[in-house]
N, C-alpha and C positions, 0 to 999 in steps of 0.2 A: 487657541492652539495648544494641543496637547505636547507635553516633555516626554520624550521617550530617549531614557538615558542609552548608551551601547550600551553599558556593561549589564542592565537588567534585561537584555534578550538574549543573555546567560540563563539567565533564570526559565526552566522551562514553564510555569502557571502566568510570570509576566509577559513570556512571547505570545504564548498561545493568546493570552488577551491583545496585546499588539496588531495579531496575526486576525484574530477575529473582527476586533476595530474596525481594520483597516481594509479589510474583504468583505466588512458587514454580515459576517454568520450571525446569524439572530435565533434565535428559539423558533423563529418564523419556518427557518433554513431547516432545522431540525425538527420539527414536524412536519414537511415537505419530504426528508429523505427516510422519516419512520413511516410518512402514506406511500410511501414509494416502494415498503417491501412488498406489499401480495402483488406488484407488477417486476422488481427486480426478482426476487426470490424463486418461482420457477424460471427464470432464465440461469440464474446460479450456472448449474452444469455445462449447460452451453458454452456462456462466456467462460468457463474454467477450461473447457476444450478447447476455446479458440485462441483462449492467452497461451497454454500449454504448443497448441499445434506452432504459433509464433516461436518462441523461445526456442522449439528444438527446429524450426528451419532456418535456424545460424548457428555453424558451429561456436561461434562465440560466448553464444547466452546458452548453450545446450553444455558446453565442458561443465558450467557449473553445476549439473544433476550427475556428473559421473561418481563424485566420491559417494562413499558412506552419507546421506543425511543422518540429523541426528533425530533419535529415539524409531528406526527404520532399522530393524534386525532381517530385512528377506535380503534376495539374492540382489548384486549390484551388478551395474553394468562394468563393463571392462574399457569401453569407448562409449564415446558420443551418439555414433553409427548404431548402438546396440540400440538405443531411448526411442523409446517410441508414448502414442500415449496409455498404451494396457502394460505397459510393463510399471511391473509390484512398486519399483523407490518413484514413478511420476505419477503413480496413484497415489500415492504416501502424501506428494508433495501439493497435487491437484485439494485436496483433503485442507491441508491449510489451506488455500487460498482461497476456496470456498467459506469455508467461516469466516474469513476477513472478509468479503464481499456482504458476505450474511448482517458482520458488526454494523457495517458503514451503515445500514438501515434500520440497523435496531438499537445502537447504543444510545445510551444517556450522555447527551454535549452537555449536560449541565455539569456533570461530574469529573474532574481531575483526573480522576483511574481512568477515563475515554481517551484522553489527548496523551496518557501515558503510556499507556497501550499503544498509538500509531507512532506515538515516538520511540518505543522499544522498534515496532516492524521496522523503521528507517537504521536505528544504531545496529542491528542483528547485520543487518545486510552488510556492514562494514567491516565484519570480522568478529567485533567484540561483542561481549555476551549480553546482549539486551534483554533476554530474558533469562530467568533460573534456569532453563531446564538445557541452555547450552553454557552454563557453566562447567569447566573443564572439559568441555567437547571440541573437536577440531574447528578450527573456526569457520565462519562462513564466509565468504568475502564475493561481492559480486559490485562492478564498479557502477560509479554512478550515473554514467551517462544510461546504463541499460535499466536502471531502475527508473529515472525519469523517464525516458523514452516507453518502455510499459505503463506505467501509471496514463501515459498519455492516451493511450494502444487503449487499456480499459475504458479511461470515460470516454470514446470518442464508441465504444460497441453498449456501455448503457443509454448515452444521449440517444444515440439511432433507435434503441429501444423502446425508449419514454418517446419521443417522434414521432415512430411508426405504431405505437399503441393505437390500438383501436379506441380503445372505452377511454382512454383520457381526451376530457375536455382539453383547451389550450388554455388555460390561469389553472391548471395542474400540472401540465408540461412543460410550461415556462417557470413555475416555482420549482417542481422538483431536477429541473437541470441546470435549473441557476444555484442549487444546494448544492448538487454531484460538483459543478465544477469548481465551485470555492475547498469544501470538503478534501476534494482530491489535491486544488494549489496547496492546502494547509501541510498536507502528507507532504505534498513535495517538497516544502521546506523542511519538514520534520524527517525526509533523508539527505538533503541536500549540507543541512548544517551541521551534521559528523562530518561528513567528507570535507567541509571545509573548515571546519575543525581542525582534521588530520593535516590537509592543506597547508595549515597556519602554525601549527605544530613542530611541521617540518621546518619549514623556515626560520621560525625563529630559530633552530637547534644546527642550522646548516651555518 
């Protein structure tokens, strides 16, 4: 029986190992989700369309493209109502999410900088600056029920993708979306654990 103290899933290189362990991402998983780009990769755009067309038909998860994003110098919208998907700040924002789609099948899981990177994407979305480049920028804050709920929204249009693949065998399409969905539970903790963080924070202080 492994020790798995609390206070070392503070530590983010210890969780991620926990996190790994315990969901079995193997190097197996990660060469499953890197042969997995020449069938995610031209879909890219698509699903960027299809997360984006979600988001802005709830006024809930669409208020949060009204402001300024950061390093997005065109014109902004003024309401919710104005966002659509060709307008200049949701192609800005379509733009990341695209390259995060892009990481998830090309990065190195051997490497610390990979689990540090989707733990920045989780801590940005809480407000506070997970990466440089929204240091001193308005913060970001988008809660977490809508960021789990998306994450869920995404694997559920790659799986149907690897599925409905023509050219994949089935011991390809059963490896590469048993990667996708451990990959994506890892992200989910890796936003899940700022917010309850913040969560725990409060309380202690109330």
């Amino acid at each position: 029986m492994q020790h798995i103290s609390e206070e070392s899933l503070n530590d983010l290189p210890s969780r991620i190992k926990y996190l790994r362990d315990f969901i079995e991402f193997t190097s197996e998983d990660a060469a499953a989700l890197h042969a997995a780009a020449p069938v995610v990769g031209p879909l890219v755009p698509a699903v960027v369309d299809a997360v984006y067309q979600k988001l802005l038909s709830f006024d809930i998860t669409a208020k949060s493209f009204v402001p300024r994003q950061t390093g997005y110098d065109g014109v902004t919208p003024t309401d919710a109502s104005d966002l659509s998907l060709d307008h200049p700040q949701i192609k800005f924002r379509k733009d990341f999410l695209a390259g995060y789609l892009v990481k998830l099948v090309t990065m190195d899981y051997s490497k610390q900088s990979s689990w540090e990177y989707l733990n920045k994407v989780g801590l940005m979305h809480t407000g506070q600056a997970g990466f440089a480049h929204r240091k001193s920028k308005p913060p970001l804050r988008v809660e977490y029920i809508h960021c789990s709920i998306l994450l869920g929204y995404v694997q559920d249009i790659v799986i149907n993708a690897v599925i409905t693949h023509p050219d994949l065998d089935i011991t390809t399409k059963n490896a590469v979306m048993r990667a996708v969905n451990k990959v994506i539970w890892i992200q989910n903790d890796l936003f899940a654990r700022h917010y309850i963080a913040e969560t725990e924070a409060a309380t202690t202080s109330a």
